[in-house]
N, C-alpha and C positions, 0 to 999 in steps of 0.2 A: 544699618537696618534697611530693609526692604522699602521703599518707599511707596510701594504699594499700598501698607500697611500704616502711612503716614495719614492721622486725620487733614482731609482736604481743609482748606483756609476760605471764608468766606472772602467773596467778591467786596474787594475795595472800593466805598463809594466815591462817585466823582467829587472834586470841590470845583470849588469858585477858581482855583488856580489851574484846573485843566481844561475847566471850559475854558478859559479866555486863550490857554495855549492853542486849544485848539481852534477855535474862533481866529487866533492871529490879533488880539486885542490885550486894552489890559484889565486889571481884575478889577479899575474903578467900572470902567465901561461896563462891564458884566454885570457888578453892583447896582448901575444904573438901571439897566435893565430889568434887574430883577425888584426895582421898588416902580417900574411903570414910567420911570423917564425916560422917555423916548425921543425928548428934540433935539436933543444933538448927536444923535447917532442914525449913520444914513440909512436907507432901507438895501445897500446890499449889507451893513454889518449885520443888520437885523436878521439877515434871513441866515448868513453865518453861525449867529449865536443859535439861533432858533435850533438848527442844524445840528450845533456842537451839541446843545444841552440836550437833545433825540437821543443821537447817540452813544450819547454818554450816560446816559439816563438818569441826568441830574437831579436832584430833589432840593431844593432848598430849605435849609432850618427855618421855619417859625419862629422857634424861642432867637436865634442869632438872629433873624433879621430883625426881629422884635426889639431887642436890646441894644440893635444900631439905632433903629427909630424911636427909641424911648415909648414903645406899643407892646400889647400883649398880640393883638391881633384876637382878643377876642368879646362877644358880647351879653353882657348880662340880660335875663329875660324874668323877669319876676310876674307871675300871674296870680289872682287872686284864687280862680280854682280851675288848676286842672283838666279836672274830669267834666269841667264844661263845652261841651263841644264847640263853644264860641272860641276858646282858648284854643283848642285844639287846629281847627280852620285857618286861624291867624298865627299858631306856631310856623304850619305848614308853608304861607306868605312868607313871612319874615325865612326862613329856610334854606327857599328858593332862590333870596336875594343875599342872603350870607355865606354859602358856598362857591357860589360863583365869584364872589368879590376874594376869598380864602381867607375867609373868619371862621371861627367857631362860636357856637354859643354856649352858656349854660342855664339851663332852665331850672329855675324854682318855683315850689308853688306854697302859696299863702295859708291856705285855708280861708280867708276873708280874716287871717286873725293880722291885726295890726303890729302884734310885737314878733309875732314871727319874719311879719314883710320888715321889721326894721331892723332885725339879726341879720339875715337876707339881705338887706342892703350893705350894711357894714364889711360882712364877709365878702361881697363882691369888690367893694371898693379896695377892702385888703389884699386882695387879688388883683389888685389894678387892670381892672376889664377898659376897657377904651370906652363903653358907654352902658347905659341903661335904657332897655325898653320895658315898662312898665305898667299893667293891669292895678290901679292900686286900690288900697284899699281907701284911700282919700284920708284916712287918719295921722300920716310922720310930715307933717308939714317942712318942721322943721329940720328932720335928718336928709329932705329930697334937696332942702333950700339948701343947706352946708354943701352938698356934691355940686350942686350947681354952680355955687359962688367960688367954689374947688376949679371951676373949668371943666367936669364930669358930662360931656353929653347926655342927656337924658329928652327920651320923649313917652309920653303918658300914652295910652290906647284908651278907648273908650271914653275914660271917667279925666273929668280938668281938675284940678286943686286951686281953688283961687289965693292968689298969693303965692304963684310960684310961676316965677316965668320962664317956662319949654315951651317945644312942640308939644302939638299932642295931634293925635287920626283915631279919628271915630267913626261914626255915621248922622249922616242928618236928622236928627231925632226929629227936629218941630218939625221938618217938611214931612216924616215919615207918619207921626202920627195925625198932623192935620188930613195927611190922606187917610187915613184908616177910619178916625172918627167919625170923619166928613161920610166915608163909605156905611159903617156902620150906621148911622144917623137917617141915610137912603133904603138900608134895609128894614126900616120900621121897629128897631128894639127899642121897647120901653123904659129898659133896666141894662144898664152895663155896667158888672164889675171890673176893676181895676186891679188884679192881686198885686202883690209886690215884696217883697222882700224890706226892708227897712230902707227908706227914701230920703233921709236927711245923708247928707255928704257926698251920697252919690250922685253925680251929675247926669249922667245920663236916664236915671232913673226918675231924678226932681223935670228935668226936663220933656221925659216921657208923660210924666202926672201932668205936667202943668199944661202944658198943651193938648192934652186929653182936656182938662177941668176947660180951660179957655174955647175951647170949640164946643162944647159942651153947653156951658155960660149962655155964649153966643145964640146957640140955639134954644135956650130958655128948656133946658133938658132936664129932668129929676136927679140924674147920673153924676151931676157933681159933688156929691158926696158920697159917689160909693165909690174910694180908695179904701182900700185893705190892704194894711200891711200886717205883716208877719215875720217874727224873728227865729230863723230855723233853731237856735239853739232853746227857745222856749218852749218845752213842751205842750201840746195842746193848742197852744197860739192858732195857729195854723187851720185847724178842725172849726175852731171854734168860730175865724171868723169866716170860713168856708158856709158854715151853718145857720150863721145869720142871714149873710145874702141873700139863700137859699129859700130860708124862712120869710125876707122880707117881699122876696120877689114871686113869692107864688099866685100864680093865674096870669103873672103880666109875661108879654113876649119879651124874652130875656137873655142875654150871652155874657160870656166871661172873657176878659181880654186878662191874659200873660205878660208878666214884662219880658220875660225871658225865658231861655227854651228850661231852666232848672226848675223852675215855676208849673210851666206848659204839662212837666210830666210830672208833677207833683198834686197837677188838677185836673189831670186826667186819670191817674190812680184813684185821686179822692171819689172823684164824681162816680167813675165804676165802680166802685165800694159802696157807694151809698145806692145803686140800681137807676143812676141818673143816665139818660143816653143823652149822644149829642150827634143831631142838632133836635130830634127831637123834646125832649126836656131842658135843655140848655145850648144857644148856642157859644162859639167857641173860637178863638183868635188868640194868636200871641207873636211878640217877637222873638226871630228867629227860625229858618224855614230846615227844617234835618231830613235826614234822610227818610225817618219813618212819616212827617209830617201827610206825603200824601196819600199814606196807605193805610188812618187811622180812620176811624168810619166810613163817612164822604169825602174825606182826605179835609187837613187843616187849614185856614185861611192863616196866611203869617207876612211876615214883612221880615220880607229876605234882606239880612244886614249885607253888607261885603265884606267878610268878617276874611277872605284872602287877602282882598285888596289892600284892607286896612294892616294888615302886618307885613304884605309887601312893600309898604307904602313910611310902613316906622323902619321898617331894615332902610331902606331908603335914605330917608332921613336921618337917619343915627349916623349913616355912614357920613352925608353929606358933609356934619356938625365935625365929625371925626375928619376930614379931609380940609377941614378949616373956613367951614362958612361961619359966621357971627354973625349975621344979619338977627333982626329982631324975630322971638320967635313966633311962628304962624300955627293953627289950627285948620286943620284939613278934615271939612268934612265931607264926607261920599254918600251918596243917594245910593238910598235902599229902596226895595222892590217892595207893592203890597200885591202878594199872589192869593187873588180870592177862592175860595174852596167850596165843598157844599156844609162847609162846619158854622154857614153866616149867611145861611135864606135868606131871601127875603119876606114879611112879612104876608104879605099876600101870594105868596107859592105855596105849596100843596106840601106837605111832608109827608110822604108814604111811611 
């Protein structure tokens, strides 16, 4: 037969037994190289190998290298939602630091429902992921304890679970909000709501209230009692205590604080719907500073989390855990920014 006509054979990939031939080494040495041990091999073999594996255009298996190291090489990522651009910011952190290191991740999302996030944990663990980074929903106490006491690296973002001892990376909530209150307090508002999503288990959220109510206190302000919460799945909840505030607050100078940007744009629908401008008729602050923040009226006053930082900062750390530290775990929280806007006059400024 013609061998013209012979389908070509695809290019044979190198192994681990041609680089070292080529390298002039042996295939532990190669091995070693290819898991990052580097102290017993000099720096001309290094530049050898480095050389061999170019030309050779080495690739190394994951799953083989994985199954020497008793590793998946990769990292679970469980978020509560999504389509929060909080989520999204800190997927992109964590990202950054897991590629470069030659992890993969796989990313779930919750819903905020508790038994999805604990299906979501089990199927990662049966997939033996090397760790857990975690948005939680603060309700599997139990099923995060078991991974843990498994030896499962896990670290929490945002929210702690008391009674479960990881890392966790957030933001400085009391520092963030004592500035904001402390700001708002300067601008002369009479009346500041609080909206919020449901605040029992959530930490960051108990923590947001409480140090609002505490500086609040302090200052002998009306405003510690207007917390509003609201349960999205309850219909009407939402409206209703939007419409109290509303109605309790009329004629005093007045603003709406956000716990979060999911909120932010949930009361700033509302308020347009009801013919309320801001900062005119209401002013207007939340946690969390987005893309649209400064081009919504007068643009929005917010307290910019570091919501990169913070999932560079858990990829980080999941690795560390992964690489064999056991030290006791730590709580890293990062200062966030309050960027004032014109959505949080002041009292005695003139509103055109």
């Amino acid at each position: 037969m013609d061998s013209i006509n012979q389908p070509s054979r695809p290019p044979q990939k190198a192994t681990i037994a041609d680089v070292a031939k080529a390298a002039g080494v042996s295939k532990t040495t190669i091995s070693r190289y290819l898991s990052g041990d580097y102290k017993s091999i000099s720096e001309a073999t290094l530049q050898r190998i480095k050389q061999s594996v170019k030309e050779l255009r080495y690739r190394p298996s994951r799953l083989a290298r994985g199954l020497r190291q008793d590793r998946s090489y990769s990292i679970g990522m469980i978020f509560a939602d999504i389509s929060n651009p909080f989520s999204t910011s800190v997927l992109k952190g964590a990202e950054d630091v897991c590629t470069k290191q030659g992890y993969s991740m796989i990313v779930c999302n919750t819903d905020n429902d508790p038994e999805k996030e604990k299906n979501y944990i089990s199927m990662l663990h049966a997939q033996r992921v090397d760790g857990l980074i975690i948005h939680p929903t603060c309700q599997n106490l139990e099923n995060l304890r078991e991974l843990s006491e498994d030896q499962i690296p896990i670290v929490l973002i945002d929210r702690r679970i008391p009674g479960l001892k990881v890392d966790t990376v957030g933001t400085d909530n009391d520092k963030a909000m004592t500035e904001a209150t402390g700001y708002f307090l300067d601008q002369g508002f009479e009346r500041i709501g609080f909206f919020s999503q449901p605040i029992q288990h959530v930490s960051s959220r108990i923590e947001r209230a409480r140090t609002f109510v505490q500086i609040l206190a302090a200052a002998g302000h009306p405003s510690v009692d207007d917390i509003y919460e609201y349960e999205p799945r309850i219909q009407g909840q939402f409206d209703e205590q939007l419409d109290r505030f509303i109605a309790e607050t009329q004629g005093q100078y007045r603003m709406i604080f956000a716990v979060n940007v999911v909120t932010q744009l949930k009361l700033i629908n509302a308020l347009q719907k009801r013919g309320l401008r801001i900062p005119e008729d209401v002013g207007f602050a939340g946690v969390d500073d987005s893309e649209w923040a400064p081009v919504v009226g007068s643009g929005l006053t917010t307290i910019a989390q570091p919501t990169y930082e913070i999932g560079y900062k858990a990829m980080e750390r999941i690795l560390e855990r992964i690489a064999g530290d056991n030290g006791p775990q730590q709580h890293f929280a990062l200062s966030a920014n309050l960027i004032t806007r014109g959505s949080t006059p002041s009292r005695n400024a003139k509103i055109l």
